[in-house]
Each structure stands twice: as C-alpha cells, then as structure tokens.
Backbone bond lengths (Angstrom), bond angles and torsions (degrees), N, CA, C in turn:
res aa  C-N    CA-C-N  psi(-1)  N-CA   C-N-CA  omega(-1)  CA-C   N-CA-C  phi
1 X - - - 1.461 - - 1.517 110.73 -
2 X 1.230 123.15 -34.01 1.352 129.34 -165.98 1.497 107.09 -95.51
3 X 1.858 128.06 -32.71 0.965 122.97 131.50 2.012 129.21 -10.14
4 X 1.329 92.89 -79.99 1.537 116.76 -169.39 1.819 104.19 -43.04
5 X 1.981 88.97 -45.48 1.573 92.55 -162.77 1.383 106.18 -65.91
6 X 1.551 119.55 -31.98 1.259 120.23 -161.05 1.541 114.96 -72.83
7 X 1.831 107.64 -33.37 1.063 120.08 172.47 1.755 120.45 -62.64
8 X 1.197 117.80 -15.12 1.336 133.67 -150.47 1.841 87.10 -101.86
9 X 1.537 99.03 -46.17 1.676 99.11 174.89 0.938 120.41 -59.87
10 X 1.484 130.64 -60.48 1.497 140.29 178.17 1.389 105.25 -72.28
11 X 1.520 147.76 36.29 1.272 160.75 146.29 1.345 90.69 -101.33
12 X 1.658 129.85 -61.62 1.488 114.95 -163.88 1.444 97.99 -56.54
13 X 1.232 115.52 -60.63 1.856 123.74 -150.55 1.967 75.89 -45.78
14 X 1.045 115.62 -67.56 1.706 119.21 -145.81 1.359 95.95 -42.70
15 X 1.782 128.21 -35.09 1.765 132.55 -137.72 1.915 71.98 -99.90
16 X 1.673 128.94 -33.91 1.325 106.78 -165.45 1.379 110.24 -63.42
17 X 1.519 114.11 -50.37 1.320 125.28 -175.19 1.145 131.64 -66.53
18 X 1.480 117.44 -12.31 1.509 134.97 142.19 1.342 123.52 -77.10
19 X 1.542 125.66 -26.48 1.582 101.76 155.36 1.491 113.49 -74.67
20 X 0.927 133.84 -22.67 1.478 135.99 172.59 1.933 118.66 -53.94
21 X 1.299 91.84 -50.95 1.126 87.50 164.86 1.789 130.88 -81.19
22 X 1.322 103.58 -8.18 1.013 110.49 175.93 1.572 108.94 -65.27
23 X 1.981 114.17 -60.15 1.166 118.85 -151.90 1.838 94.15 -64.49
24 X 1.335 105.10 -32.99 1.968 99.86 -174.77 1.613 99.46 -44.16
25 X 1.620 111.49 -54.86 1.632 100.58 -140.22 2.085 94.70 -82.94
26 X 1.494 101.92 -13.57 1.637 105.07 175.81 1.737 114.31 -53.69
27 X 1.836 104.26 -52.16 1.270 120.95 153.67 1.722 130.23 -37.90
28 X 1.583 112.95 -29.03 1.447 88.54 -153.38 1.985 87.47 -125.06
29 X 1.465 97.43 -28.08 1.861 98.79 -168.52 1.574 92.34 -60.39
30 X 1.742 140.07 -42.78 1.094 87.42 -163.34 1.187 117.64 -97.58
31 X 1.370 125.71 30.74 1.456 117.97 164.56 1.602 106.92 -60.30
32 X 1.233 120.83 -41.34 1.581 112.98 -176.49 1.050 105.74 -75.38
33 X 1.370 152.34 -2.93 1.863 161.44 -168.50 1.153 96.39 -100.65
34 X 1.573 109.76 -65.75 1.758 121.88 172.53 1.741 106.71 -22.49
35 X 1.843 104.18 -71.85 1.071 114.89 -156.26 1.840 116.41 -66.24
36 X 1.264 93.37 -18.00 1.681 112.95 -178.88 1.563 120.37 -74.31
37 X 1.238 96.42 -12.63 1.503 121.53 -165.02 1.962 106.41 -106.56
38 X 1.018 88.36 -67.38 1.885 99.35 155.09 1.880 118.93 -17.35
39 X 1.556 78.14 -63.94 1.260 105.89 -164.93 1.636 104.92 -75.52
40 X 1.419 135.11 -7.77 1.695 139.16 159.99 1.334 96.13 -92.84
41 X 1.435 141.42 -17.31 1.515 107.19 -157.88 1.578 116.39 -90.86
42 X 1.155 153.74 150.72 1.345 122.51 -153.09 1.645 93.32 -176.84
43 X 1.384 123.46 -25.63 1.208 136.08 -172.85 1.578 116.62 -129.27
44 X 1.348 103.61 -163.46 1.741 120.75 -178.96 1.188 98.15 -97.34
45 X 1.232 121.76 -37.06 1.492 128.35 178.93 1.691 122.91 -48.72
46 X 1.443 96.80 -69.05 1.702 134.89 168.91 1.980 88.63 -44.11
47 X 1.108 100.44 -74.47 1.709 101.75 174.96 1.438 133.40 -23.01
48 X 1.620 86.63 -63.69 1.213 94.40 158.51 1.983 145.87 -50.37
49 X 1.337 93.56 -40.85 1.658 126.98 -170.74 1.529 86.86 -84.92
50 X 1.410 134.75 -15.75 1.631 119.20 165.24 1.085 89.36 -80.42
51 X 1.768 115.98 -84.97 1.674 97.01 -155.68 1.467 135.27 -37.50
52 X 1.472 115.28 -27.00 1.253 102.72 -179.55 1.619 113.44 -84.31
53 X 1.347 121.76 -32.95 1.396 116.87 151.61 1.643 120.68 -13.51
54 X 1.689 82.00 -64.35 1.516 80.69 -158.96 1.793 129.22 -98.86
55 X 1.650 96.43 19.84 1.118 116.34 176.11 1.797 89.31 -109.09
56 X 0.836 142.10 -92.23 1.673 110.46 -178.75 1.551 144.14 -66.08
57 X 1.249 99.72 30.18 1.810 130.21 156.58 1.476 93.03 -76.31
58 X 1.332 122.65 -82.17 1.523 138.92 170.27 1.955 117.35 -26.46
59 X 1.330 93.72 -38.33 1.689 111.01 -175.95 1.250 78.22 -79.10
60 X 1.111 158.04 -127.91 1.587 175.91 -82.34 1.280 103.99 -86.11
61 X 1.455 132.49 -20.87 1.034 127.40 -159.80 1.796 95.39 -102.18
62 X 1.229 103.62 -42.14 1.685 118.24 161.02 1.678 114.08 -43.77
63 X 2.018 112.68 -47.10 1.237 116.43 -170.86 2.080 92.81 -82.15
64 X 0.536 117.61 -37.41 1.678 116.11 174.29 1.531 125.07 -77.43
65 X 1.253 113.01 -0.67 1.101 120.60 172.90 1.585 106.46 -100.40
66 X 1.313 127.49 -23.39 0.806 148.03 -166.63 1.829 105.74 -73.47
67 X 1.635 100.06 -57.03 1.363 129.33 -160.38 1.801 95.01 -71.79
68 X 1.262 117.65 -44.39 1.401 115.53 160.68 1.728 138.18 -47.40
69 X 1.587 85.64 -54.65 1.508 77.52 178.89 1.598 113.56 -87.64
70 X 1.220 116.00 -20.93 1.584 101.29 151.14 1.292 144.81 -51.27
71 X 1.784 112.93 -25.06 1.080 124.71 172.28 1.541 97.84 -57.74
72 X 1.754 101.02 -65.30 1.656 107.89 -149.34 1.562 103.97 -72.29
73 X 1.068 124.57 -6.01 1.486 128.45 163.97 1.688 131.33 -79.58
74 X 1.399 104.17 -19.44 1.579 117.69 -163.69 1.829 92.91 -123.19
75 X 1.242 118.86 -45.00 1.555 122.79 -154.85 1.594 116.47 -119.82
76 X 1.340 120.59 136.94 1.235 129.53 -168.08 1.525 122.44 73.25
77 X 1.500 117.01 -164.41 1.624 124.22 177.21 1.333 102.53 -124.63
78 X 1.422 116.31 179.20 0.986 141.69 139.06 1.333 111.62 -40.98
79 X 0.806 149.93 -17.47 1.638 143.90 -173.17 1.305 122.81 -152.23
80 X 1.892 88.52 41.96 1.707 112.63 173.16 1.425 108.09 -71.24
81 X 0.950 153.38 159.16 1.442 155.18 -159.83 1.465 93.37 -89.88
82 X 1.518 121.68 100.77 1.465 122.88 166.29 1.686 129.72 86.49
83 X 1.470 103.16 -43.33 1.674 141.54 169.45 1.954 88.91 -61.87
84 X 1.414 119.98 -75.51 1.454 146.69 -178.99 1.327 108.40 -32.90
85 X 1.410 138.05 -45.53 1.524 120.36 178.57 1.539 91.84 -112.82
86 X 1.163 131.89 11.59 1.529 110.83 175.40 1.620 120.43 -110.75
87 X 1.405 100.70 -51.35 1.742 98.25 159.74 1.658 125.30 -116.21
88 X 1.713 114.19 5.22 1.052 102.25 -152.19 2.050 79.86 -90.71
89 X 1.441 118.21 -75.70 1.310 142.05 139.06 1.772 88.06 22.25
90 X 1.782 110.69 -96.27 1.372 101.65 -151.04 1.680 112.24 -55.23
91 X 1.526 120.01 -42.86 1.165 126.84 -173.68 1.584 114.91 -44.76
92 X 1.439 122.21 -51.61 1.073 126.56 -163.06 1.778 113.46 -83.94
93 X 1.295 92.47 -22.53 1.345 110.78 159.14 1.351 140.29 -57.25
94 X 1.600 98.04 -40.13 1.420 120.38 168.42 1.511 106.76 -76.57
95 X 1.370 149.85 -3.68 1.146 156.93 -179.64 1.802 94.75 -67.43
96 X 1.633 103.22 -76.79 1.690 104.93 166.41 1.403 134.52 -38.99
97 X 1.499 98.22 -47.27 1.489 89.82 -173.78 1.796 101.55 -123.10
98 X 0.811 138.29 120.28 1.092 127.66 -136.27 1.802 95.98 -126.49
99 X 1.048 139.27 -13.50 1.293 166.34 117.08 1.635 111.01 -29.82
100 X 1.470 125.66 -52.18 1.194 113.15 171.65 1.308 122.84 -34.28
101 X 1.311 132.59 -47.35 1.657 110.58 175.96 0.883 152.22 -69.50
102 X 1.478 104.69 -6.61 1.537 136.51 163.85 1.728 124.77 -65.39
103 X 1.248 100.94 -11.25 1.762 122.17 164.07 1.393 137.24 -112.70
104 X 1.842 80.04 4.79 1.634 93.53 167.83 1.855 111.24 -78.27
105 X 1.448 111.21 156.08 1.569 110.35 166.78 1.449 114.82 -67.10
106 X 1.434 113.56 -164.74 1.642 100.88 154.10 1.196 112.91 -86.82
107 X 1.265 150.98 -55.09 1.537 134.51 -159.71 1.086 107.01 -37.04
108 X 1.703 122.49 -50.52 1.279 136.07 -147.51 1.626 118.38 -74.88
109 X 1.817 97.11 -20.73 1.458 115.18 -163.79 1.758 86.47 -106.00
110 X 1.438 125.25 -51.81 1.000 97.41 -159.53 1.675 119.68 -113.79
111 X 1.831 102.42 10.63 1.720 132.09 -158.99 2.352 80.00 -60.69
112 X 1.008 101.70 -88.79 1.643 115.68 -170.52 1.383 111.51 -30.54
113 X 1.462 128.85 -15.42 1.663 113.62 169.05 1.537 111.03 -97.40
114 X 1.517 112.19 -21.64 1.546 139.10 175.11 1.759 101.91 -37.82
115 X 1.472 116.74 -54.79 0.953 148.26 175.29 1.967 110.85 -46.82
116 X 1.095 113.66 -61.97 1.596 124.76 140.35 1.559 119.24 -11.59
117 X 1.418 87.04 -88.11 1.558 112.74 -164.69 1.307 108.15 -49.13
118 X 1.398 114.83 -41.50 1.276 114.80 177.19 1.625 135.33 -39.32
119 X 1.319 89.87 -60.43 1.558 113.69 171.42 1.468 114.80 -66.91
120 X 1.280 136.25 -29.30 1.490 130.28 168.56 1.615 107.49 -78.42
121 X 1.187 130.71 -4.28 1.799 127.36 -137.99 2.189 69.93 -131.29
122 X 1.100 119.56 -50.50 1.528 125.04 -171.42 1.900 104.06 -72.29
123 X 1.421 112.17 -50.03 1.304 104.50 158.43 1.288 144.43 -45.67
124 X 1.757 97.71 -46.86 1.248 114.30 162.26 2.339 133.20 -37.06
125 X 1.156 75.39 -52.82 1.365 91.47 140.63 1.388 158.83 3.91
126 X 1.191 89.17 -89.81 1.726 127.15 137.35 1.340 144.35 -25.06
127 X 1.441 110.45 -59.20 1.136 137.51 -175.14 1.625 108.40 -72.03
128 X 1.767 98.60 160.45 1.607 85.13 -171.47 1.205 120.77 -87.03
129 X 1.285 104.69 168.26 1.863 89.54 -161.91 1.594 95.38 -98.89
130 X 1.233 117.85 -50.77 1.893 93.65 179.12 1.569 129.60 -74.85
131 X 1.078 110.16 152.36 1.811 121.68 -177.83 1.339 92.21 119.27
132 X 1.581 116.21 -175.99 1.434 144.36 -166.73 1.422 90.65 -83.25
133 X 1.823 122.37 -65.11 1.283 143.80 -175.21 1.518 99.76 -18.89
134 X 1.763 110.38 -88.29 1.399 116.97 170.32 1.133 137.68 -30.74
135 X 1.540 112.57 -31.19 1.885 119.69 -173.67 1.374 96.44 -92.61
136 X 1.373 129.35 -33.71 1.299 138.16 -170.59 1.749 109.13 -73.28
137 X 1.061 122.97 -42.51 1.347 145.30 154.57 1.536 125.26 -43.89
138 X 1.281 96.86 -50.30 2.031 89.04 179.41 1.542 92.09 -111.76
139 X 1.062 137.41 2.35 1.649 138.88 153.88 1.649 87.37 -37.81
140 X 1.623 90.76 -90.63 1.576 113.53 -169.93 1.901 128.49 -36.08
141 X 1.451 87.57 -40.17 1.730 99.89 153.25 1.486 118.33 -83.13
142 X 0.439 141.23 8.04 1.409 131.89 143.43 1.617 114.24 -82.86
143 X 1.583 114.90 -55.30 1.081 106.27 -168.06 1.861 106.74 -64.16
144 X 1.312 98.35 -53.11 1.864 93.32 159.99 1.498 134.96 -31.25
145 X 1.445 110.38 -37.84 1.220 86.69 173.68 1.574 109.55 -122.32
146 X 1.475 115.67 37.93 1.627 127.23 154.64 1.654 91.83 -65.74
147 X 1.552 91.60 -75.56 1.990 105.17 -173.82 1.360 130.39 -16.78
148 X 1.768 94.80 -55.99 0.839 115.46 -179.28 2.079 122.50 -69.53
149 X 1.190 93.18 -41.34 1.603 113.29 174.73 1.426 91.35 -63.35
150 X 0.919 130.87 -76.15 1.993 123.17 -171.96 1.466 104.79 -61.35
151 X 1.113 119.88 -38.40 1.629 89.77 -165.49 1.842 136.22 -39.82
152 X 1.300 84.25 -40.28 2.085 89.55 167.52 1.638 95.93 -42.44
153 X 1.570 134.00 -71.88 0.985 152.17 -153.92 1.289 105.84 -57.10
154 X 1.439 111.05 -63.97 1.715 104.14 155.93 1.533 133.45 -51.03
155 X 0.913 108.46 -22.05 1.587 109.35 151.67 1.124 143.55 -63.65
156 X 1.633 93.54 -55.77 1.485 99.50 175.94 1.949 114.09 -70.20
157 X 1.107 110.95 -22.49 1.709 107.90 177.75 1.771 94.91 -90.50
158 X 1.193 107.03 30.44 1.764 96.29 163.84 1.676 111.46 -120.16
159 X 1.764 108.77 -4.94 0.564 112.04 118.31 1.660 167.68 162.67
160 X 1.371 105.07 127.96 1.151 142.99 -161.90 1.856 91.53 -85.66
161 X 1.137 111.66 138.73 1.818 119.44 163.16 1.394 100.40 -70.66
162 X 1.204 125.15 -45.89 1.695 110.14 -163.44 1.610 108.84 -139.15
163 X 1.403 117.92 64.67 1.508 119.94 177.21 1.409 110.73 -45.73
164 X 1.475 121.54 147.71 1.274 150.75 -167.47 2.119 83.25 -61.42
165 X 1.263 105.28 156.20 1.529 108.17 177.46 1.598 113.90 -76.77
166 X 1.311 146.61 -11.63 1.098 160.39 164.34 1.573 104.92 -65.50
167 X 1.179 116.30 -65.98 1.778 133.16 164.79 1.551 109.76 -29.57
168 X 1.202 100.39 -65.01 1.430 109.44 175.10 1.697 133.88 -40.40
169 X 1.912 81.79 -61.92 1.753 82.45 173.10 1.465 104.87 -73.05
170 X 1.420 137.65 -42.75 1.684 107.71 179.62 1.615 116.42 -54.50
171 X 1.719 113.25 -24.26 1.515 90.99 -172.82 1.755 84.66 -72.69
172 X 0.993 136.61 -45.31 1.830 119.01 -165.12 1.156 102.59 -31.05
173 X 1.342 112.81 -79.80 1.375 144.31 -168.26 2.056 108.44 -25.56
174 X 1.620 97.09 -43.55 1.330 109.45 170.08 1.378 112.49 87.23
175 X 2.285 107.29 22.30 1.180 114.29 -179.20 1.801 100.81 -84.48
176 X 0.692 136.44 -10.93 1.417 143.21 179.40 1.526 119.23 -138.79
177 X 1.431 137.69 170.80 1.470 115.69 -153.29 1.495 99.20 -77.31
178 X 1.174 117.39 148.78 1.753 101.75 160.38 1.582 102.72 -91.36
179 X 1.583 91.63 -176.41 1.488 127.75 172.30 1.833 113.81 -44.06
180 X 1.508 99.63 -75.59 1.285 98.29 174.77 1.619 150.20 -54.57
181 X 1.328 80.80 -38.59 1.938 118.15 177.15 1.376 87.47 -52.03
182 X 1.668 118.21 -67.05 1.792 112.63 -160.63 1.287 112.72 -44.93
183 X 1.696 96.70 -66.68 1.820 107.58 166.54 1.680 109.34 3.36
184 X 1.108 100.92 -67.30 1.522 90.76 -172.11 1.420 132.44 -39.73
185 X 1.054 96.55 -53.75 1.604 124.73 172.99 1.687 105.24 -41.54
186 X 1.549 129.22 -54.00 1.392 159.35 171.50 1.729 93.43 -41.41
187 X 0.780 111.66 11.63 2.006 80.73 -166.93 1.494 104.52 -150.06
188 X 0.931 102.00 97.83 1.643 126.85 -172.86 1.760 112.07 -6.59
189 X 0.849 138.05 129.74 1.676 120.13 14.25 1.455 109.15 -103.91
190 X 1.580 110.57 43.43 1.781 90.16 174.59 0.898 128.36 72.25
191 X 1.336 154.14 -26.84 1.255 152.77 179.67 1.578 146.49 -93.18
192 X 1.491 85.46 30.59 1.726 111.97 164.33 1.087 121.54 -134.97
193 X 1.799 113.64 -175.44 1.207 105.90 -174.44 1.840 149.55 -5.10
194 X 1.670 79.48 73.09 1.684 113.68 169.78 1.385 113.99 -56.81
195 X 1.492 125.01 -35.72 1.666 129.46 -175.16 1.253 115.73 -61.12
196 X 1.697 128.14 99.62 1.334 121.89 -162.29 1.904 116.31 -114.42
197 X 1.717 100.70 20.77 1.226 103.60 177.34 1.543 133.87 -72.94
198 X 1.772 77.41 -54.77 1.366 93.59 155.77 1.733 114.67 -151.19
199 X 1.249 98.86 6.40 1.662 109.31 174.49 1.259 109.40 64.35
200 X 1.081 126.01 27.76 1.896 129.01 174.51 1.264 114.84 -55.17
201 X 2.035 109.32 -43.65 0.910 92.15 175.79 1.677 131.24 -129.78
202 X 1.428 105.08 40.27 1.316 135.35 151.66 1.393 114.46 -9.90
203 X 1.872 97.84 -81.16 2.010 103.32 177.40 1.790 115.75 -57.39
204 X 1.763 104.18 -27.78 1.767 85.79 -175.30 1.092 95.28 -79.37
205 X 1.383 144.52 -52.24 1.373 134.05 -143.36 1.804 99.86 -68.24
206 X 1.337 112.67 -42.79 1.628 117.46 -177.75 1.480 98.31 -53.67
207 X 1.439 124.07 -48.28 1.600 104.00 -156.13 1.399 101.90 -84.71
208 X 1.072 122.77 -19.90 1.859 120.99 175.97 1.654 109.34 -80.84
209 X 0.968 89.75 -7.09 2.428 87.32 170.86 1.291 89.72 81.65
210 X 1.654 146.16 29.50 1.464 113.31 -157.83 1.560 109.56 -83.94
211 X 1.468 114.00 -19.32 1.783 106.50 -177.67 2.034 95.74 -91.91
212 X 0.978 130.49 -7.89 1.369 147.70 167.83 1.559 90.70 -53.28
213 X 1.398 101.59 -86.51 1.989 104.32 -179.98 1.189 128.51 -62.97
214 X 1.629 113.29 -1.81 1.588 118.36 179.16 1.829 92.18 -88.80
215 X 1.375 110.22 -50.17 1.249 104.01 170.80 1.898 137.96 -39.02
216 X 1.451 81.48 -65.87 1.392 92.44 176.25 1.674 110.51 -70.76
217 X 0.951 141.44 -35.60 1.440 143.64 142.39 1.867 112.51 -12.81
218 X 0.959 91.35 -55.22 1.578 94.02 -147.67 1.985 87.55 -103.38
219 X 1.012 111.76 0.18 1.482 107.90 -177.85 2.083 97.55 -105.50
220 X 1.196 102.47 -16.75 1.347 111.87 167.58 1.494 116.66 -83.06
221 X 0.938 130.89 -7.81 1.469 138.52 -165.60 1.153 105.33 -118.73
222 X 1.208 128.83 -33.86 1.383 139.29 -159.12 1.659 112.74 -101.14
223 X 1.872 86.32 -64.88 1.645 102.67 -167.87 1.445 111.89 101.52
224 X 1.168 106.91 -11.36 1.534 95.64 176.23 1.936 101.64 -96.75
225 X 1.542 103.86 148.34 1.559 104.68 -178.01 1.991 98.07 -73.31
226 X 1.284 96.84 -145.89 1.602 109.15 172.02 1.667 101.52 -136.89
227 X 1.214 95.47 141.30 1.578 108.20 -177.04 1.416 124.48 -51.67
228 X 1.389 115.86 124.86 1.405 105.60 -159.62 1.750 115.39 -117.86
229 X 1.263 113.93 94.88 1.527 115.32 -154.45 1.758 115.57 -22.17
230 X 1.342 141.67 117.56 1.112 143.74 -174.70 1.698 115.48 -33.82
231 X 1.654 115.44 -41.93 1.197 122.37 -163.89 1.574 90.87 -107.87
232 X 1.047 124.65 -8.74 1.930 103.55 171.96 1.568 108.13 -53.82
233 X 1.333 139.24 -32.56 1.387 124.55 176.77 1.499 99.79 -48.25
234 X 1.188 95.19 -86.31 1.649 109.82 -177.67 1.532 135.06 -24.16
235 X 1.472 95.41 -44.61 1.821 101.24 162.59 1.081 119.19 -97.13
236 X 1.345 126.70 1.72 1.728 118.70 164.28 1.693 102.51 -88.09
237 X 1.583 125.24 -41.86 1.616 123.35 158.09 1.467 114.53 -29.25
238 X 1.588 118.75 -54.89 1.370 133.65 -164.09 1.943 97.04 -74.85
C-alpha cells in the first residue's frame, strides 16, 4: 500500500512538472507559428484561408474536447494506468461535486491540456511554410490548441455563481460554453453533451446518437459495457 502511495506521489510531482512545462511552451511556441503565419498573409485570399483555419481549429477543439470527457466519464477506472488519476478520477468526480473546479488554481485547471497543446503547436512547426496548405495548417493549430488550452477554463467559469462581466457576455454570445448549455450535461444520467469548449456541437452530436454508437460499438468489440454513474438510477427515479 505504501509502495502504491509513494508511486502515485512521484507520478503526481512528475504530471505537476509536466503541466508546467507544458503551460511555458503553450505561452511561447506560438509566437513563432503566430509569426510564420503573419508572414503568408498578404491578400483576401491568405485572409480568407485564416479565418476558415481558424474557425474549425476552434470547431475541433470543441469535437475533441468532447471525445475526452466522454471517454473519462463512460470508460476505464480510477486506476487506469496514467488516463486514471488524470482525466478519468477528476471527471467523474466532478459529477458529485460539481463546484469543485471552481477552487482549483490555474496549473491545476488548465496544467493537463497544456500538455496537448504542446505537441500540435511543436508539430506545427514542421509543416511547410509556403502555399495556402501550410498557412491553413498552423492557422488551424494554433487555433486548436488555443481551444483546446482554455477549455478546462471554459468550464470551470460555467461554473462559477457570478462570472466576471466580460465572461458573461462571451458565454451569451455562445463564444465559449455558457452556463445553461452545460446544465445539460449535469442531470442524470450523464450521457450528453460532453463538448465543453464551447458546446457548438453538443445538439448535432446528441441528435445523431454519435457517443450512443461509439458506445455500443466499442462494447460490441470488446464486451465490456461503459461505466454507468452509481447514482444515475436513483436520480433519474427521483
């Protein structure tokens, strides 16, 4: 037992010092992506090939945010190898107390997607820098892993009792998740609208069954069902 615990410690220290390093290089890589990007735009065209970049960078980051917390809500334990104290643990956790994330710091809220961003924003990189292809490409990474880097953050101010007045009008606006939209998600049995970036696409994915057929899919292949919160009987009865 004391084994396990110790190992469980020196996993946190390792997961702190890797969101740490995450949030630095989230901060600083895309100034050189930024600047790479600058440096193609020149036209209406180029103009163009950002915004749409970076309006489904933003979409994707919503559809992957989505794909996460469904995992860590439906699939595995607590004591999944690594997956288990980092997203499986807090998510299901947040079911009970649902206020807990609102007393997290930032590292803590936003250190574990930092980790993400990195690797799409470092890839980015890579890619070639002249043509549409290239600008269109680390456009979209960037905007992907903005989304992705806030989304904890957009969560957690959804909810907050009294968001700052700035907070507010983007949740109106419906540039980040609001208040109500999440709600949904909150109310037994859990098993919708998972997308917590900005929840855009919450209503399509619900009306097409798509985590419905990811479920039943993968419970056919496997044999294992998907985890089914202990008290959803009880509060869907109530």
């Amino acid at each position: 037992m004391t084994m396990k615990s110790e190992a469980d410690r020196g996993f946190l220290i390792l997961a702190r010092a890797s969101e740490w390093l995450g949030i630095i290089l989230t901060f600083t890589v895309p100034i050189l992506v930024i600047g790479n990007i600058q440096h193609d735009v020149d036209d209406a065209v180029s103009w163009a090939v950002v915004a749409a970049a970076a309006f489904l960078g933003y979409l994707a980051a919503d559809f992957l945010s989505g794909i996460v917390h469904w995992a860590g809500d439906r699939w595995g334990t607590e004591e999944t190898f690594m997956l288990g104290p980092t997203i499986v643990k807090p998510f299901r956790e947040h079911h009970v107390d649902e206020k807990a994330i609102t007393r997290h710091g930032f590292v803590e809220t936003n250190g574990n997607n930092c980790m993400g961003t990195t690797v799409i924003l470092v890839f980015s990189l890579l890619l070639p820098e002249d043509g549409f292809f290239g600008l269109f490409c680390r456009t979209a990474a960037v905007s992907l892993s903005f989304g992705l880097f806030a989304t904890n953050q957009f969560h957690k101010w959804s909810h907050l009792d009294a968001p700052p007045l700035p907070i507010r009008v983007l949740q109106r606006l419906h540039l980040i998740l609001p208040v109500d939209h999440h709600a949904i998600h909150h109310k037994a049995p859990y098993d919708c609208y998972y997308c917590i970036t900005t929840g855009w696409l919450n209503p399509l994915l619900k009306r097409i069954h798509f985590f419905e057929f990811l479920e039943a899919g993968i419970e056919r292949l496997t044999g294992v069902p998907p985890y089914r919160d202990p008290g959803t009987a009880v509060a869907v009865q109530a």
